[in-house]
N, C-alpha and C positions, 0 to 999 in steps of 0.2 A: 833138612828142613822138615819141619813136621806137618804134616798136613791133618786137620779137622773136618771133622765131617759131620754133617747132622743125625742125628738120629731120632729115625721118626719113629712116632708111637702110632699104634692103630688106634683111631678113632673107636673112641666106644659111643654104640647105637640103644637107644632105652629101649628097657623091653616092654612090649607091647603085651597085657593081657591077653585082647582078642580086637579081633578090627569091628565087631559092631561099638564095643566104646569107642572109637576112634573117630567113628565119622558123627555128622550129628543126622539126626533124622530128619529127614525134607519131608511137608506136608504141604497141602494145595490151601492155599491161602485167596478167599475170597476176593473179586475185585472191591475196590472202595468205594463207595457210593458217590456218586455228584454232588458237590454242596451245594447248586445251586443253578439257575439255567444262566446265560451269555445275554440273555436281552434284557437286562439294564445296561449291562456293555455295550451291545450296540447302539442301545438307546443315548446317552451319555455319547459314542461316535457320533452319533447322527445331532445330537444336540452341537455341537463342540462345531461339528463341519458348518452346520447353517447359520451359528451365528456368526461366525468367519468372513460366512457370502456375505449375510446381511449385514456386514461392519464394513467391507469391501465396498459392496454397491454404494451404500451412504458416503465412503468415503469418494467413492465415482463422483455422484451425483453434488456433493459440495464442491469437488476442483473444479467440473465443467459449467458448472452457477460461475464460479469466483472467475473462473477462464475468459465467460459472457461478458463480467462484469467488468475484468479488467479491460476488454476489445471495447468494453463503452464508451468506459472513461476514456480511453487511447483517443477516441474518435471526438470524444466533445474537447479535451483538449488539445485536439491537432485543429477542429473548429475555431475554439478560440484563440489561435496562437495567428488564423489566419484575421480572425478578425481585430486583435489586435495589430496587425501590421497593417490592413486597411485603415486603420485609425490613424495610427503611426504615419501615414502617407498624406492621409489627409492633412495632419496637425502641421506636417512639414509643409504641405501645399498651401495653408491658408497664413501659415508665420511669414510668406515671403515678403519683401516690402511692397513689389506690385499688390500683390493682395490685398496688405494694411491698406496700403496709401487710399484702391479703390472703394473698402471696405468703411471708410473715414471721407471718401468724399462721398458715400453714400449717406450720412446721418449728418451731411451739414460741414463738417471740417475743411475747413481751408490751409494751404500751408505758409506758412510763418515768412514774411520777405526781413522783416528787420528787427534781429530778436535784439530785445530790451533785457537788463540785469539791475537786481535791487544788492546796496551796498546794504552787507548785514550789519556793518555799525552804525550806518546815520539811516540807514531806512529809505534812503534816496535811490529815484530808478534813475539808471543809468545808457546813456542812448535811449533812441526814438522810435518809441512805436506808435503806430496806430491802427484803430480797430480793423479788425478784417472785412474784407467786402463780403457779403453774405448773396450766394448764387441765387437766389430768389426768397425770400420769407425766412420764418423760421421753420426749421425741419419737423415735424411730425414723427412721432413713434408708432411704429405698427403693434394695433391692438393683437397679443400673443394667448393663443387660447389657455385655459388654466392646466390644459391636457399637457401639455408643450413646454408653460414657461417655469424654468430653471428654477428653482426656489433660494433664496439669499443663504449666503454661505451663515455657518451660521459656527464661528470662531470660539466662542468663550461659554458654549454652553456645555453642558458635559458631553460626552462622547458616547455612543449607544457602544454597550459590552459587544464582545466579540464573539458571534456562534457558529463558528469555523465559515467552511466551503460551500456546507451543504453536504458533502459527499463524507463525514463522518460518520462513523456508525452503520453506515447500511452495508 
């Protein structure tokens, strides 16, 4: 078997003149002057931070407005939901028939003992009536101050537009 082997060569090193060309010269080199001073910088910092606060605070002081404003509203419509159901109670206490009934023998109304019917082909009434006995005179209406009285509905006139709740926009 044959064996191989490397064969090394000695490195060749360059020759060097002398070692002052070799190295370079170091000389003291002046520090660099300051472009310029740090307070616009800070200033700019300080600008940057306070309008932060004051974007913050305004925005503080808008949620705890709208916060107020929401606890109001809460409150006047928790008001009217009661008075609504007082209405509600009432409407159901004055629809009962006792109510009507008293409410109708108050203004004169008698009730009916033998109801009559008109045939709508010949026009003729049909069974026997006769007038109602009237509990004393005729009824009188109570004069209603003009603070008070209801004003006639008023059906076929236009309808006034609609400008919300009141609580739009604020």
């Amino acid at each position: 078997m044959a064996s191989t082997t490397a064969v090394h060569a000695p490195a060749l090193r360059p020759v060097r003149k002398g070692r002052a060309a070799a190295r370079p010269k170091l000389t003291v080199v002046a520090t660099p002057k300051a472009s310029g001073s740090s307070l616009p910088f800070a200033l700019l910092c300080t600008l940057i931070v306070t309008a932060t606060l004051a974007a913050l605070l305004f925005m503080n002081i808008q949620m705890s407005d709208a916060s107020y404003r929401i606890t109001r509203l809460q409150i006047q419509s928790q008001r009217l939901t009661e008075e609504q159901q007082g209405l509600q109670e009432t409407n159901e206490r004055l629809g009962t028939p006792q109510e009507l009934e008293r409410q109708a023998r108050e203004i004169g109304m008698v009730p009916v003992t033998d109801p009559g019917y008109i045939d709508l082909d010949t026009g003729q009434i049909i069974g026997r009536t006769a007038p109602a006995e009237q509990t004393g005179g005729a009824p009188q209406l109570a004069e209603v101050p003009a603070e008070e009285a209801v004003p006639p509905a008023q059906i076929y006139d236009e309808p006034e537009p609609y400008h919300g709740m009141g609580n739009e926009g604020n």
